[in-house]
C-alpha positions in Angstrom: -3.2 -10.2 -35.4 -0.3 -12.5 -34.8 -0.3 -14.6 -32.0 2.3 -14.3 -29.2 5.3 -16.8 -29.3 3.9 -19.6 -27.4 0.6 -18.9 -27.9 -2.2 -20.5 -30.1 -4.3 -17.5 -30.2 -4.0 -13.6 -29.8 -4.2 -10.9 -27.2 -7.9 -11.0 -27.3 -8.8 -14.3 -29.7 -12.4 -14.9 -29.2 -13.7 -11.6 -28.9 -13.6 -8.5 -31.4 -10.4 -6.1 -30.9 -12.6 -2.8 -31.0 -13.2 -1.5 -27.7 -15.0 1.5 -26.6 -17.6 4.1 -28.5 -21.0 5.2 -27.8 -21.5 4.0 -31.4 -20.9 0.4 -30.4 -23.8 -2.3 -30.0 -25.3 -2.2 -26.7 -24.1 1.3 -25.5 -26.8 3.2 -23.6 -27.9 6.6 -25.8 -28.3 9.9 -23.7 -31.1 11.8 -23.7 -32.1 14.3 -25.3 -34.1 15.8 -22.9 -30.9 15.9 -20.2 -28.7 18.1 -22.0 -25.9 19.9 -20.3 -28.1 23.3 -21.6 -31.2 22.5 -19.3 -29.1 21.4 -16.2 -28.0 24.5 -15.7 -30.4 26.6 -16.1 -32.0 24.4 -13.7 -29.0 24.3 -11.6 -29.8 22.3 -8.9 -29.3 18.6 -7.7 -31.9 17.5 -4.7 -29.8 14.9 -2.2 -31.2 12.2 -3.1 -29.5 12.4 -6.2 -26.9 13.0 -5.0 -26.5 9.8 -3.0 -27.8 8.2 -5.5 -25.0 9.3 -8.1 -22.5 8.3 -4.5 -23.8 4.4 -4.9 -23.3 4.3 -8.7 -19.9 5.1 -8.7 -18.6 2.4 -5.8 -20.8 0.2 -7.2 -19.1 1.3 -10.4 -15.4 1.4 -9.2 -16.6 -2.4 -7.4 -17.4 -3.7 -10.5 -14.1 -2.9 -11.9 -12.1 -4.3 -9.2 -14.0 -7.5 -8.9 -13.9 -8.2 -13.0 -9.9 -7.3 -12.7 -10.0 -9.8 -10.0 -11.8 -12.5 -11.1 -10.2 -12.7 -15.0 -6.4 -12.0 -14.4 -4.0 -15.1 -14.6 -1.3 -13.8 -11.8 -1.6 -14.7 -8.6 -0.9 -11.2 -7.7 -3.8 -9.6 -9.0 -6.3 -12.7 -8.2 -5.1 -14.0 -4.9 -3.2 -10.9 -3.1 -5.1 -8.0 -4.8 -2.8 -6.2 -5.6 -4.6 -4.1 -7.8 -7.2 -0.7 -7.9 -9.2 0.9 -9.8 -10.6 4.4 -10.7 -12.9 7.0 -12.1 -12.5 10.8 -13.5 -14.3 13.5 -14.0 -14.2 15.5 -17.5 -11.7 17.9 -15.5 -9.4 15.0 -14.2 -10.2 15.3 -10.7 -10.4 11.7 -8.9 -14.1 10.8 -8.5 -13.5 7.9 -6.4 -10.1 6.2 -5.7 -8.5 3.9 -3.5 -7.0 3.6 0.5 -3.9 2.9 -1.3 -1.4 6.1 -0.4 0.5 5.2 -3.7 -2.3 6.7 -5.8 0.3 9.3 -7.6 -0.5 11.2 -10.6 -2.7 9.2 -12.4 -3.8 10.9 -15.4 -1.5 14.2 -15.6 1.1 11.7 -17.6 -1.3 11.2 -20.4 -2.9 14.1 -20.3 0.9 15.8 -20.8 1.8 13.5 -24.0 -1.7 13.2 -25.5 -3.6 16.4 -25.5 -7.7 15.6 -25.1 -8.4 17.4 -28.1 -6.2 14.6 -29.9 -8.1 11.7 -28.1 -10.9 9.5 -29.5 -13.6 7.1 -28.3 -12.2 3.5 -27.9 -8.5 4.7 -26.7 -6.6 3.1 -24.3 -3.4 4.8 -22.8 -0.2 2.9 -20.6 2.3 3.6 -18.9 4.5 1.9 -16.1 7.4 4.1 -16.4 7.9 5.9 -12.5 10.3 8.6 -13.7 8.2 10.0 -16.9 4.9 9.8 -14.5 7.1 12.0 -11.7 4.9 9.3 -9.6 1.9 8.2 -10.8 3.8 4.7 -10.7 6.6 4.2 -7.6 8.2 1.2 -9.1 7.9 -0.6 -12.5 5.9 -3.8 -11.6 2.2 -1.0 -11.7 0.9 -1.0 -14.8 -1.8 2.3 -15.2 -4.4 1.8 -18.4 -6.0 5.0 -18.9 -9.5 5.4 -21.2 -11.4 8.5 -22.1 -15.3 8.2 -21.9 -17.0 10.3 -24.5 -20.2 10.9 -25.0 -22.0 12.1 -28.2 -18.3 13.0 -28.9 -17.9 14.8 -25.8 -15.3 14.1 -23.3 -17.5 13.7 -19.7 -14.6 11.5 -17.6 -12.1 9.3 -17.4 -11.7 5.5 -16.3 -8.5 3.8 -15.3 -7.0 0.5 -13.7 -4.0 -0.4 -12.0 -2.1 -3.4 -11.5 0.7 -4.3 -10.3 2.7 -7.8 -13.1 4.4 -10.7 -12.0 7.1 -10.4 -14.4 8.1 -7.5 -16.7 11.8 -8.8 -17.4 14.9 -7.0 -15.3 17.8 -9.2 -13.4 15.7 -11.9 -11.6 12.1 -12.8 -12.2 9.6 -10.9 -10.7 11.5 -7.6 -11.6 11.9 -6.2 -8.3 15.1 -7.6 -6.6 17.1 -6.2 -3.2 20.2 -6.6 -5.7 18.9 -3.8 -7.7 21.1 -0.7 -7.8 19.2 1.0 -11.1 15.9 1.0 -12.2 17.0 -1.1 -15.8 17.2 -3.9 -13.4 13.4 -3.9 -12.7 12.1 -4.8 -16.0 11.3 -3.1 -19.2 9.7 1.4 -18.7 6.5 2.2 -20.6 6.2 5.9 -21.1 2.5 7.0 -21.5 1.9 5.2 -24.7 -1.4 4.9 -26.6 -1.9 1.0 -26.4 -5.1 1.7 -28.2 -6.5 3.9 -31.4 -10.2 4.1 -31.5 -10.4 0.3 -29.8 -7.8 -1.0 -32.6 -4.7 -2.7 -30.9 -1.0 -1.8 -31.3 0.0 -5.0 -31.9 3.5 -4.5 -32.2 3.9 -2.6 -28.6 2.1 -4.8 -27.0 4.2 -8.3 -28.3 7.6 -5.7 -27.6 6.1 -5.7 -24.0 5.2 -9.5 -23.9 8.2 -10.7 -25.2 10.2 -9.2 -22.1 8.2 -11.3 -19.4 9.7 -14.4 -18.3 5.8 -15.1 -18.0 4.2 -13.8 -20.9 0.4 -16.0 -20.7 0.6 -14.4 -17.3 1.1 -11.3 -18.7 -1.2 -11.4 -21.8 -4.0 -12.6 -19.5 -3.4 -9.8 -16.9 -3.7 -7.1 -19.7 -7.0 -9.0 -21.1 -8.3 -8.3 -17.2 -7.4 -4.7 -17.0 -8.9 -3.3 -20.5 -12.4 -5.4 -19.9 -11.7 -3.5 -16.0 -11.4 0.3 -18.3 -14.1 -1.0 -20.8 -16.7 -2.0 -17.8 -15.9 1.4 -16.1 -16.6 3.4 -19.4 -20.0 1.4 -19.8 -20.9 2.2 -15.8 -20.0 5.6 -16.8 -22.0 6.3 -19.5 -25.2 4.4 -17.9 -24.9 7.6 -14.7 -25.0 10.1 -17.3 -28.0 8.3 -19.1 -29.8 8.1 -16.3 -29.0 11.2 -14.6 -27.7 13.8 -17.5 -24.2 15.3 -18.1 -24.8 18.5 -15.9 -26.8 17.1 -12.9 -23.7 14.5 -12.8 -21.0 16.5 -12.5 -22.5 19.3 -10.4 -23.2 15.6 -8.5 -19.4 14.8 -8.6 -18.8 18.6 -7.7 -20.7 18.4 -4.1 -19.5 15.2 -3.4 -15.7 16.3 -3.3 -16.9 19.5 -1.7 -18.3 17.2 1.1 -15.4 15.2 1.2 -12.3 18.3 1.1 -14.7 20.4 3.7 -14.7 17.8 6.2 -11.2 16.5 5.7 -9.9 19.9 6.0 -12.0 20.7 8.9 -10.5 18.1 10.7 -6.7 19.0 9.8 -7.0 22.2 11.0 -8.4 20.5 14.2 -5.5 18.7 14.0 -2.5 21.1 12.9 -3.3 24.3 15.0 -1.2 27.4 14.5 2.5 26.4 15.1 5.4 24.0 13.9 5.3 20.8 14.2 8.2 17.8 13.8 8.6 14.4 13.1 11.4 11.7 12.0 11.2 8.3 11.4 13.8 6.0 10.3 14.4 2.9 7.8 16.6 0.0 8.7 18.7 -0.1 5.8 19.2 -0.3 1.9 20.2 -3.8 1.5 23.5 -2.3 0.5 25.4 -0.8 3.3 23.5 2.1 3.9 21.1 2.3 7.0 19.6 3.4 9.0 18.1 6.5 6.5 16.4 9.0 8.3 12.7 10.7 6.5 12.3 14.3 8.2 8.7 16.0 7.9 8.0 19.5 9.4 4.1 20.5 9.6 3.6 24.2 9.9 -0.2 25.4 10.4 -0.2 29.5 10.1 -2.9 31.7 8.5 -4.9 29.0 7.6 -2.6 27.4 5.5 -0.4 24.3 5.7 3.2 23.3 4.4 4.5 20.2 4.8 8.5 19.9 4.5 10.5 17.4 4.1 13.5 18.5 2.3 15.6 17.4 5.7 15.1 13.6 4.4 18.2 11.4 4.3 19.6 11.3 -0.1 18.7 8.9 -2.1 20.1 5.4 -1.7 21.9 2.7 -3.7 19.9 0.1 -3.0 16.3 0.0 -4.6 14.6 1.3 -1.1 14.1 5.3 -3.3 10.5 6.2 -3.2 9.3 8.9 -5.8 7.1 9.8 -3.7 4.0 12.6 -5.5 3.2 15.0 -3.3 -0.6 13.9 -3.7 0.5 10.1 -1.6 1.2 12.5 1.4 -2.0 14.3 0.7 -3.8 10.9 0.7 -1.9 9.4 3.8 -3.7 12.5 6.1 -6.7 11.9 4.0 -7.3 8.4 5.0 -6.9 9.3 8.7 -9.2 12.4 8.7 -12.0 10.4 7.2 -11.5 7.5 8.7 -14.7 6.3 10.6 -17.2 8.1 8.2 -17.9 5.8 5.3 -20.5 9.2 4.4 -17.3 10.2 2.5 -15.6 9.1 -0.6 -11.7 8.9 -1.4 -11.9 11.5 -3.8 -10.2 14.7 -5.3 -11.6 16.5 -2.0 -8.6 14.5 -0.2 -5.7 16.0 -2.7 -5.5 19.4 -1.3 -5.3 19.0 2.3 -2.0 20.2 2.7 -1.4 23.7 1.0 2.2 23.0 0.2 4.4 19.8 -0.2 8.0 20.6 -0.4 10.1 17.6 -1.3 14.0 17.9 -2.6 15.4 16.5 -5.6 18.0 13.6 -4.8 16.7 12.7 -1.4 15.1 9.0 -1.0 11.8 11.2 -1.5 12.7 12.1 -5.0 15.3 10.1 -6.1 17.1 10.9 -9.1 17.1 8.9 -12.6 18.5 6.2 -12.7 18.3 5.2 -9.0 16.8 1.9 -8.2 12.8 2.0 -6.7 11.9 -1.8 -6.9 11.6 -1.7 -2.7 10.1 1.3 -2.5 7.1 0.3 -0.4 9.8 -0.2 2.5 10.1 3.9 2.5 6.6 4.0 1.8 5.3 2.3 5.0 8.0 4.8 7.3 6.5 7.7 5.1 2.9 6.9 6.5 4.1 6.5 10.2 6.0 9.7 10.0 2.4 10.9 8.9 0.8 9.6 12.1 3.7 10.7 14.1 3.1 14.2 13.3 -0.9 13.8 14.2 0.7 12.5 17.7 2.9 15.7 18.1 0.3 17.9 17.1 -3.0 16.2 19.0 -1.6 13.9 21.2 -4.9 13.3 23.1 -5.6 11.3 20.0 -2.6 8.3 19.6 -2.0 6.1 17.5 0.8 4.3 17.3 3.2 2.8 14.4 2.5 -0.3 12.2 4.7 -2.6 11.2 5.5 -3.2 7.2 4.3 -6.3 5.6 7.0 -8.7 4.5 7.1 -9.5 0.3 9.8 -12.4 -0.5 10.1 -14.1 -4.1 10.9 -17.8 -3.7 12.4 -18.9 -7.7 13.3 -22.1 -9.1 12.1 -24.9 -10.9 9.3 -27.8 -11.0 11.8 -30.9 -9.9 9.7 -33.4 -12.5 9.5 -30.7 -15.8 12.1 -28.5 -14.6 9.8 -25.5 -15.6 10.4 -22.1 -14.1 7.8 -21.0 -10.9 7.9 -17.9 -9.0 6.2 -17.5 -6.0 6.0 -14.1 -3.9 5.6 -15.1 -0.2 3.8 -12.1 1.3 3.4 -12.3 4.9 1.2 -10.0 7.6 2.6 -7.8 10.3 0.8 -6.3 13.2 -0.3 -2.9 13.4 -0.3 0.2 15.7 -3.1 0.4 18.0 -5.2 3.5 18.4 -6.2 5.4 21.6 -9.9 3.1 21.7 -8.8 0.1 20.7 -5.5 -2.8 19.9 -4.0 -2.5 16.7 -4.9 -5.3 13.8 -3.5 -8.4 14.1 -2.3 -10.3 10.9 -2.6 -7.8 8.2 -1.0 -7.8 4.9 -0.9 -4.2 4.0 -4.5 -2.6 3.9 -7.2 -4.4 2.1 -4.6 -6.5 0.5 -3.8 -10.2 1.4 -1.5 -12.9 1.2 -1.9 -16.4 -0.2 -3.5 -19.3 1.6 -1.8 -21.9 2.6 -3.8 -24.4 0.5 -3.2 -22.0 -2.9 0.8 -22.6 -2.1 1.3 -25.9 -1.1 -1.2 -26.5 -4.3 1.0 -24.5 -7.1 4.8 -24.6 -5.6 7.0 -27.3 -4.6 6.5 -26.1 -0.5 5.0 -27.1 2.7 3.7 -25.1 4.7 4.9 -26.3 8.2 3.3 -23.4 10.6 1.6 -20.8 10.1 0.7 -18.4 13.5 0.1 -15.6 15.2 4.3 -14.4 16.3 3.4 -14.5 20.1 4.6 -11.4 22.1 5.3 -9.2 18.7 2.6 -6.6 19.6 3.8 -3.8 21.6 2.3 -3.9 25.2 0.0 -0.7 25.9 -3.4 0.1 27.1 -4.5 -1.0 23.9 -2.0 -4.0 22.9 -0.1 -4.0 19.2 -1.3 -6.1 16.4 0.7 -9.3 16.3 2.5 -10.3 13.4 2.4 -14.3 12.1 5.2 -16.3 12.0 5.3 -19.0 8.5 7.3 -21.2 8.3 7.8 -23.8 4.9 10.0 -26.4 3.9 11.7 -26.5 0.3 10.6 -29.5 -2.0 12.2 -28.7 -5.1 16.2 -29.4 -5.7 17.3 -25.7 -5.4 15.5 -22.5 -5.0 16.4 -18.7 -4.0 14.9 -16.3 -2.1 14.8 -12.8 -2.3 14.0 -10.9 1.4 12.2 -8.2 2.9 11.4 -7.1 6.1 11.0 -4.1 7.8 11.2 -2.6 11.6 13.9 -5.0 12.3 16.6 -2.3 13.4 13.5 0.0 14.2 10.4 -1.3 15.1 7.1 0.4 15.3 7.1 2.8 18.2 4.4 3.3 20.9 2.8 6.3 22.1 1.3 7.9 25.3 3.1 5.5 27.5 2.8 2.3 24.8 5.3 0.3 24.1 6.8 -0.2 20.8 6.0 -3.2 19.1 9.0 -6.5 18.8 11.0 -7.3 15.8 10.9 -9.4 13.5 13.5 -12.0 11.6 14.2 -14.6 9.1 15.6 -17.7 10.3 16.8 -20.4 8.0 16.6 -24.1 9.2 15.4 -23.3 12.7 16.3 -25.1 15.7 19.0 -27.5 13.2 22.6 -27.0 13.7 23.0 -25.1 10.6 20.8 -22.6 11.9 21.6 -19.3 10.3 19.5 -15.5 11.3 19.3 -14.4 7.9 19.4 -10.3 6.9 16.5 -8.4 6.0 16.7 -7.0 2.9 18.9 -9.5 0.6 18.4 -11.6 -3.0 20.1 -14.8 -3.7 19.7 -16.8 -0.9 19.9 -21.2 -1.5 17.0 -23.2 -0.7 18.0 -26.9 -0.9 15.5 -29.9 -0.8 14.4 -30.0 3.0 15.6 -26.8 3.8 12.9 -24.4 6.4 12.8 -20.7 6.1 11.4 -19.4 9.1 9.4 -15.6 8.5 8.8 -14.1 12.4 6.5 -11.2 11.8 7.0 -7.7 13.8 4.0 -6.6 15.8 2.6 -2.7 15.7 3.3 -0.2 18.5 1.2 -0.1 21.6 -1.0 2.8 22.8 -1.4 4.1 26.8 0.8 2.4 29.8 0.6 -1.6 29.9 -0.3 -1.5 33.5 -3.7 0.1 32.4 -5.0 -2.9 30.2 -7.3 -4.6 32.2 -6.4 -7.7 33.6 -9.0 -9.7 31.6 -7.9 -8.6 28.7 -4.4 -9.9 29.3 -5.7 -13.4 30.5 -7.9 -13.2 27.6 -4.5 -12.5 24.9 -2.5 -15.0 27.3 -5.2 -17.8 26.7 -5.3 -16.9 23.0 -1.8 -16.8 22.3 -1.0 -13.7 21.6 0.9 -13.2 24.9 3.0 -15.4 27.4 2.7 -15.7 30.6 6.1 -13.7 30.9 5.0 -10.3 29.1 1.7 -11.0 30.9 3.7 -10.2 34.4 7.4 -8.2 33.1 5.2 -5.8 30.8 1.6 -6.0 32.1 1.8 -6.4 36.0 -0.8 -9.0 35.6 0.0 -11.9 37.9 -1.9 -15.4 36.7 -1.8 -18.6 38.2 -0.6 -20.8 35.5 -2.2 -24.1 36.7 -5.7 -22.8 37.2 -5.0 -20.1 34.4 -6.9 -17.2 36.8 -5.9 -14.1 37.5 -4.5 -13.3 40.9 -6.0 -9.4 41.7 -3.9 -8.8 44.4 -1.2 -9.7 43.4 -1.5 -8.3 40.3 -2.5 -4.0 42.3 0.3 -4.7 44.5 2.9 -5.6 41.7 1.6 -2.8 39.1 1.6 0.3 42.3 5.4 -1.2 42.8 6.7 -1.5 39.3 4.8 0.9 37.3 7.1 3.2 35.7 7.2 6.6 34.1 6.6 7.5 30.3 6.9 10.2 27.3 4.9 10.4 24.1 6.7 8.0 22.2 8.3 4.6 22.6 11.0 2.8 20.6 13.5 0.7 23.0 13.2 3.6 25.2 11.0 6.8 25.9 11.0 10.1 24.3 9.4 13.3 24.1 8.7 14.8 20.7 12.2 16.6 20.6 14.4 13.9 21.9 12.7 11.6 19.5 13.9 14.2 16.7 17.4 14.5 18.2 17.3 10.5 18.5 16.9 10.3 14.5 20.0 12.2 13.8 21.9 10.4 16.8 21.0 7.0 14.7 22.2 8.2 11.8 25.4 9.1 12.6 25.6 5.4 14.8 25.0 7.4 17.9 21.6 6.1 19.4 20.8 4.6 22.6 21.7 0.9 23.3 18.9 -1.1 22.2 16.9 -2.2 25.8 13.4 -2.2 25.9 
């Protein structure tokens, strides 16, 4: 094997290229005595084993993630965790999967190029290519490595990991860019490829693939990370149907999706009762002149059966905000909510059929036509998921929950000052999110179990300070049960020159409150804050000078609110005044809660007489102002065509 340019030693130096096999050294054999033949004609799995078979495969899927973790070089994979990682049954249904609602197609675009009969022990398959996977990726950063676990030359399952790169080439480094207007500016398309032949490399793919990185020891070291992530999945495979046979497994795997669709589906039909139900939420802009873009989603619930449509969606856009969106993320949006609360159940195939019909239309930001631009798409994403809630609201209001704001990913590029080497640094930062009808919304959260750097990691490896990093006081929306706060981080440039590329969401439209909630504050990007070159900077825009000294300021928005501010009690307010979340000003204009600022008490009088004089009247949902469920769908197609109400809270 030839070693990359730059490289002393190979893709895998050290260690032998052959992956995969029950043949190899140190595989566990099956026995005899468990064959498929005997397990059914006993036919039956006791609980127990069940369970059992339950712990193996997180522990499994664990493993995985904390190996891919621990051993990748980018900072995205090790330090944010952006990354997942899954299992498959012989049939390709998802054993256990991820919270992520971006899961897609996984396998379906290998198992359409490479037929199973045609695959062997020790292959590896990749692809990062969105448009060829109709969706198993949504932009080109995620790269999907796909192995086959045989056993005794029978296929019994599949492993896979996910990732998403640093760098894979396209018109500024990190390959996603507001600039974007087609997906060739995002970096170099995989179509499901075999990267592996029976655990022998293809070299030359591979160094094609390398070569196109503006990072390519990041890149080699991230793909070491996700084969040993396949390879230790295949192993933790194999030892479950060693210790428990082929057949008792998979009728295991078969009653724990059964578990897992029956309750799900119990509770959407709870949920989505016989009638129609409508939603519409709306995106700020496209970074190119578009905006705001309205997503449309009709529920109907007859017969037992339920469609989702959102064919009404706003077309596709210029700028790189296009989601191609697989019907199954919609299917795992509800999924997440209907189990939420019951750790009993996995994230599983049993939450890919919960809606009876998806109907999506070609050309519409939903399912965006090739060539159009997808590098943003988690900005449509993030509105698809509270248009999900939004139609839970309509449909079983007794239950809110109200909108969270989207996380805010920025790439800060330039050069060391002293070797004038390239660095790129994504600056993710945490938004608040909505609160639900028993308790506030999460403060400070990066987008699920995600996270964003420490301040120590960045001041460490880029030329920055970090010069405050807080909770953005006031940004959750006052309810019952307040908003999740957003941070504000703020950092100060060291090197000569940098630019910035921004994102933020829920600027134009923050995230709306329900059942009397308001909705939560916006945020902003401020450059040199409180200087006289003070500038508000947009949301969504690439190219933007950083000059030695210079302070980019990142104000967070804050989640929606849930229930009427004058019902939180009064402790709870002196409690979030005293913490910093609120001021003193929200605490009286949006709470009713009067507190003596000297003595930092509350005054209970004061406080019943102002609330029984000010308290004012509500509708199901909150953004600026109030609306019932078919204002709030008039109120989208009002914004759209720039007719929406003045913005007042």
């Amino acid at each position: 094997m030839q070693p990359l340019p730059g490289h002393a030693q190979g893709l895998f130096a050290g260690r032998s290229r052959h992956i995969g096999g029950i043949r190899r050294k140190g595989a566990l054999p099956v026995s005899d005595s468990n064959t498929e033949a005997t397990i059914c004609r006993k036919s039956i799995v006791v609980p127990v084993t069940t369970e059992i078979i339950k712990g193996a495969l997180r522990s499994a899927q664990a493993e995985m993630e904390r190996l891919l973790q621990r051993t990748a070089m980018s900072p995205v994979i090790r330090e944010k965790q952006d990354y997942f990682c899954g299992l498959f049954d012989r049939d390709g249904r998802l054993l256990i999967g991820t919270k992520l609602p971006i899961l897609g197609n996984i396998l379906a675009p290998v198992l359409e190029r490479f037929p199973i009969a045609d695959m062997r022990d020790g292959d590896v398959y990749w692809y990062n290519d969105p448009y060829l996977s109709e969706g198993g990726v949504s932009h080109t950063p995620d790269q999907v490595f796909v192995s086959p676990i045989f056993v005794d030359g029978a296929l019994v399952g599949f492993t896979h990991s996910w990732a998403h790169f640093l760098d894979i080439g396209g018109t500024r480094s990190g390959s996603t860019t507001p600039d974007a207007t087609e997906i060739f500016h995002e970096g170099i398309l995989v179509p499901p490829v075999r990267l592996y032949r029976e655990g022998v490399l293809n070299e030359d793919l591979f160094r094609t693939f390398a070569r196109n990185s503006r990072f390519p020891d990041i890149v080699v070291g991230d793909v070491r990370a996700m084969i040993a992530s396949v390879e230790l999945g295949r192993r933790r495979m194999i030892e479950i149907f060693s210790r428990f046979g082929i057949g008792p497994a998979h009728l295991a795997f078969d009653i724990l999706i059964d578990q897992t669709r029956n309750f799900a589906r119990k509770r959407m039909r709870e949920i989505f009762r016989s009638g129609t139900y409508k939603f519409a939420e709306l995106i700020d802009t496209d970074g190119h002149g578009t905006g705001p873009i309205a997503i449309r989603m009709v529920m109907t619930a007859a017969q037992d059966r339920l469609v989702l449509d959102a064919t009404g969606t706003d077309d596709q856009t210029r700028g790189p905000i296009n989601f191609l969106m697989h019907p199954s993320a919609v299917q795992m949006i509800f999924g997440i909510h209907m189990i939420s609360g019951h750790p009993e159940f996995m994230f599983n195939e049993g939450l890919l059929t919960l809606v009876d019909e998806v109907r999506l239309r070609k050309g519409s930001i939903l399912q965006p036509c090739f060539p159009a631009s997808l590098g943003q798409r988690s900005v449509t994403l993030a509105r698809v998921m509270s248009a999900c809630v939004g139609l839970i609201n309509v449909a079983k209001p007794e239950r809110p929950q109200a909108s969270s704001s989207a996380y805010s990913a920025n790439k800060l590029r330039g050069t060391w000052p002293v070797t004038h080497t390239p660095f790129l640094k994504t600056l993710a930062v945490a938004a608040g999110q909505g609160a639900r009808h028993d308790s506030d919304g999460p403060d400070a959260i990066y987008f699920l179990s995600q996270q964003n750097y420490p301040v120590e990691f960045a001041e460490q490896n880029y030329p920055l300070i970090i010069r405050c990093y807080a909770i953005n006081r006031d940004s959750g929306g006052p309810g019952r049960w307040r908003g999740g706060c957003g941070v504000i981080r703020e950092f100060e440039m060291r090197s000569e020159t940098a630019s910035v590329s921004l994102r933020m969401s829920n600027v134009e439209w923050p995230a709306y409150g329900v059942e009397g909630g308001l909705c939560g504050r916006s945020g902003r990007f401020t450059l040199n804050p409180g200087r006289p070159d003070e500038r508000i900077l947009p949301s969504l825009q690439d190219g933007v000078i950083l000059r030695t000294g210079d302070v980019l300021r990142i104000a967070m928005p804050g989640g929606g609110g849930v229930g009427h501010p004058f019902d939180r009690e009064p402790e709870q307010v002196l409690r979030d005044v005293t913490a910093g979340f609120v001021s003193m000003e929200s605490a009286l204009e949006e709470y009713g809660v009067v507190i003596e600022p000297e003595t930092e008490t509350i005054d209970l009088v004061a406080t019943l007489d102002h609330r029984s004089v000010k308290r004012w009247p509500t509708k199901l949902f909150h953004r600026r102002h109030y609306f019932d469920p078919r204002s709030w769908w008039d109120e989208a197609d009002a914004a759209t065509r720039n007719e929406a109400l003045p913005s007042v809270t």
